[in-house]
C-alpha positions, -999 to +999 in steps of 0.1 A: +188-081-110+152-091-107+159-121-085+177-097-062+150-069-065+123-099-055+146-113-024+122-117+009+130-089+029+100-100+057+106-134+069+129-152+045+166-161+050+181-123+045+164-113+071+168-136+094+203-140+085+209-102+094+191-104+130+216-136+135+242-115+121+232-086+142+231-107+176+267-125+166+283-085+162+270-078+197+283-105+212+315-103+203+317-069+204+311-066+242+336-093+245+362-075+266+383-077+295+356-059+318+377-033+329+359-002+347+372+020+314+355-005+294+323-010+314+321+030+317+326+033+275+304+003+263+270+013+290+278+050+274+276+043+240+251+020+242+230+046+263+236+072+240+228+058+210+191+044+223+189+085+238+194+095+201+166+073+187+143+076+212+147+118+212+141+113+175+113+091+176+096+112+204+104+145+183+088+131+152+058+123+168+055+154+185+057+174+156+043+150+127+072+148+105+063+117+088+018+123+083+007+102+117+024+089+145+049+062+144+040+032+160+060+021+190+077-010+174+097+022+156+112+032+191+120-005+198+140-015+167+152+022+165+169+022+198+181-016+192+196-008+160+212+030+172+225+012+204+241-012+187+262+014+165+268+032+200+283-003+213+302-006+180+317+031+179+331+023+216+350-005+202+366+021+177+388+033+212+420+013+225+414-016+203+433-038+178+426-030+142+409-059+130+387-049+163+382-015+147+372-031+110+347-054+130+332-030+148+327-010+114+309-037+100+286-045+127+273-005+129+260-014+093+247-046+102+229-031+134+219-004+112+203-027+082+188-048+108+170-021+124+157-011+089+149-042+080+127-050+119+109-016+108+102-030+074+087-061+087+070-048+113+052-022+086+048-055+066+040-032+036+072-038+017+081-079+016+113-074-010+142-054-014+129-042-048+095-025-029+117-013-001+134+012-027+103+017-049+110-008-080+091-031-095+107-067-105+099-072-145+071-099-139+052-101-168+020-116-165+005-131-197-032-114-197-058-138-219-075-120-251-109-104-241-137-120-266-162-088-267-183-113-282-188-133-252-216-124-223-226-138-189-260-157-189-268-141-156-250-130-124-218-151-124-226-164-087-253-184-105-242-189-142-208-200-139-197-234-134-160-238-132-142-263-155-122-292-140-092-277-149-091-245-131-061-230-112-064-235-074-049-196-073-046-166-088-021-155-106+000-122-103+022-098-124+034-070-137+023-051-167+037-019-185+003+005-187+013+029-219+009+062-206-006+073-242-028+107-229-012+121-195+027+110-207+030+100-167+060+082-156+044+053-141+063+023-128+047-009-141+011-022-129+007-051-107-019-076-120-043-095-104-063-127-124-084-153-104-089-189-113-119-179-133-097-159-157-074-181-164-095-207-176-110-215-218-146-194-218-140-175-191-166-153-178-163-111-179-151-107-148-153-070-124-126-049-123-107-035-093-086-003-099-061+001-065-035+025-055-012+015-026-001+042-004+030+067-006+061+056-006+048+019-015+043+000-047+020-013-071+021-046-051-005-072-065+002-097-033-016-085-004-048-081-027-040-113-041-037-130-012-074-117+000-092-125-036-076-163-035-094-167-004-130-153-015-125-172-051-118-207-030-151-203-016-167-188-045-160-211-072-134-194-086-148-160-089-128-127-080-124-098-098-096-089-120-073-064-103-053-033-120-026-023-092-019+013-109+008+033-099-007+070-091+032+078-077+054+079-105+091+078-099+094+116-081+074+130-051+039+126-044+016+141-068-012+141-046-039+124-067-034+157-092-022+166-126+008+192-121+036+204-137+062+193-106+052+156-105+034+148-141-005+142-148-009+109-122-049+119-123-045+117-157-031+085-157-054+068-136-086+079-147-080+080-183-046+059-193-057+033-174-092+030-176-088+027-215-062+003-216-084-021-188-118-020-213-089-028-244-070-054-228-088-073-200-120-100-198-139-070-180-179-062-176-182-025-186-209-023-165-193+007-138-219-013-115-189-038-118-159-013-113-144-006-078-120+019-075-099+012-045-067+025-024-044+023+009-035+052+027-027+073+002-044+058-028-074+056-003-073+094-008-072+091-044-097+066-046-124+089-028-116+115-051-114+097-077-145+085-074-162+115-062-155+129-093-165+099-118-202+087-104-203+070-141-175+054-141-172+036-110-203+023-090-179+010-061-155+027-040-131+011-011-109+034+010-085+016+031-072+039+058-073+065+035-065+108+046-092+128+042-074+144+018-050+142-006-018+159+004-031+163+045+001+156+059+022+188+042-006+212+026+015+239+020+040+220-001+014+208-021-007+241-024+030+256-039+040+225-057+008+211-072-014+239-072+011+270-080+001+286-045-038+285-057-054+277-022-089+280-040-080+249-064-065+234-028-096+228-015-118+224-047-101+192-050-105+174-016-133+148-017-155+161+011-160+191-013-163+175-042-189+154-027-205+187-012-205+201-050-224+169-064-245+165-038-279+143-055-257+127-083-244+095-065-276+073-070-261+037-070-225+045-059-213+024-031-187+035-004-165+019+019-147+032+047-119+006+064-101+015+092-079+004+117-093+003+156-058+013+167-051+039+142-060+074+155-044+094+129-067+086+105-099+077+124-110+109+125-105+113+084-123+080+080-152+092+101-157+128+085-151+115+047-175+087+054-203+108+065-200+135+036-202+107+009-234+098+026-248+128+032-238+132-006-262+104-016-238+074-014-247+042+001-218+042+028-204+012+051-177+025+077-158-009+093-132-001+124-106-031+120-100-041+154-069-039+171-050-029+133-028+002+128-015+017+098+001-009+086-001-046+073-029-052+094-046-020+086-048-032+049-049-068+047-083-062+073-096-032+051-093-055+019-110-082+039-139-065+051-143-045+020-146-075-004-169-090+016-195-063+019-182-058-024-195-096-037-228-095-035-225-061-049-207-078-076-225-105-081-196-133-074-217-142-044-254-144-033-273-115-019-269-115+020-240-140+013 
């Protein structure tokens, strides 16, 4: 089942083979005699089918069902995909049987391909597994910390790579015991540079993410970013905890509650022990970053908000202003029991408010995407209350990215490079 749960839904053969799949359906399926019955059914299912999505896609976005606005590429596949299954219900009428079973078939495959297009186009979910929330069983094999062992000096100086170090990271999965909050977490994705993986290695930072809701404790699009600083840094990037502050039910807004289990718990507890046990780490919270996307961008401002101490560095990725902006009232009843008061006690620009003076050495950065209005605005206000709170702040517009694949993979860019010197895997001004 792994193999299946890891197939490329993105830009591998599946896909591809469904949008070929998808094209063949069409054809044949218009391939009728062109009488003016047919000509009149097939334009009207067709037309009705790209009404329904676009209505649908214009009456999201008009009243914000899904957090922000969809992006257009939505609409497109959308309509492509519904007009398709219009074109394939008027082949259900005056037709053979074997005409009828065909035309059942390609509804589905217009349908999957549409889903999959939207999928792509999002670029947040490359395999069927993260498409429906699970983790393949990837177990990464993580090398024995020796708390004996200490860096001469700041590692962009005092390391010297062996001959034998990996070109690459390498990436996993890893089952984070949930000893304190009893969270059901799905397994971590794990991050180790070439520096890690190598006899003597150096303590490394850590990086706690959270991806965003619905997503996955994905270690790739991170991975991807850190392979490409280590290349130039001699191997150095730090090693990277993708924690899972979802859980297997609803969103649990960055909050212990009884609906959706302690996820704060988890995070800030469960898996900050089990990182200073387990991995080649400098304790030094100079050397922490707490991080997130979207949703764990949220968490990671609050997060961090609330634990100066713990982590020096914080790196919110298109994150809301708050967690649980896009349906407050659900998570006022569900997460709070109705307590408005605790409501807003917990959203960062408050917390930050309330500790105002006791961020002396925290860093914070703010990515954003240029074309992402939504969550401009949240950037801009959240970014200027963690200064005013005494944070030194960095707030980076990504040009041209949205909420999506380019959103990220330009947050983590920009963030890691302002984060190295910082971190010491690179010179000052580097």
């Amino acid at each position: 089942m792994d193999a299946l749960w890891s197939l490329n839904v993105i830009d591998g053969p599946a896909y591809w083979g469904v949008l070929i799949a998808a094209v063949v359906f069409a054809i044949y399926l218009l391939m009728r005699t062109p009488t003016p019955r047919w000509v009149l059914t097939s334009l009207l299912g067709i037309v009705l089918g790209v009404a329904i999505a676009l209505g649908v896609f214009l009456a999201s976005n008009a009243t914000n069902a899904f957090g922000s606005p969809l992006p257009l590429f939505v609409a497109w596949w959308s309509m492509g995909a519904l007009g398709g299954v219009g074109l394939a219900v008027a082949n259900l009428f005056r037709s053979r049987w074997w005409r009828k079973v065909l035309a059942i078939i390609g509804a589905l495959v217009f349908a999957l391909a549409g889903g999959l297009g939207i999928n792509a186009a999002y670029g947040l979910n490359p395999t069927l597994g993260s498409m429906f929330g699970i983790s393949a069983d990837n177990p990464v094999t993580i090398p024995t910390p020796d708390p004996s062992r200490t860096n001469a000096g700041p590692l962009y100086s005092s390391w010297t790579p062996p001959a034998d170090m990996p070109a690459k990271g390498t990436q996993g999965t890893q089952v984070i015991p949930a000893t304190v909050s009893g969270f059901d977490a799905r397994p971590a994705g794990i991050y180790l540079p070439p520096a890690a993986q190598v006899a003597n290695a150096p303590a490394l930072p850590l990086v706690i993410l959270m991806m965003g809701y619905p997503g996955n404790p994905d270690p790739s699009y991170i991975g991807a970013v850190l392979d490409d600083y280590a290349s130039k840094n001699k191997g150095l990037a730090p090693i990277v905890v993708v924690a899972d502050q979802i859980g297997n039910g609803g969103d649990p807004a960055c909050a212990d509650s009884s609906t959706f289990g302690n996820a704060e718990t988890y995070i800030k507890k469960d898996v900050v022990d089990w990182a200073k046990t387990n991995l080649n780490i400098l304790e030094d919270p100079r050397f922490w970053v707490i991080a997130g996307y979207s949703n764990g961008g949220g968490c990671a401002i609050k997060y961090g908000a609330q634990e100066p101490d713990v982590f020096k560095n914080i790196l919110d990725i298109s994150g809301e202003e708050f967690p649980g902006s896009e349906d407050a009232d659900s998570v006022i009843a569900q997460i709070y029991g109705g307590d408005s008061a605790k409501f807003e006690a917990s959203k960062p620009i408050n917390i930050l408010a309330a500790n105002k003076g006791k961020y002396d050495g925290v860093n914070a950065i703010f990515t954003v995407g240029g074309a992402d209005p939504a969550f401009i605005p949240a950037a801009k206000a959240v970014s200027a209350a963690a200064k005013d709170a005494g944070m030194t702040t960095a707030y980076i517009e990504i040009p041209g990215a949205g909420h999506v694949v380019d959103g990220l993979n330009g947050g983590l860019d920009a963030g890691f490079g302002l984060l190295y010197p910082i971190l010491q895997l690179s010179p000052p001004g580097s």
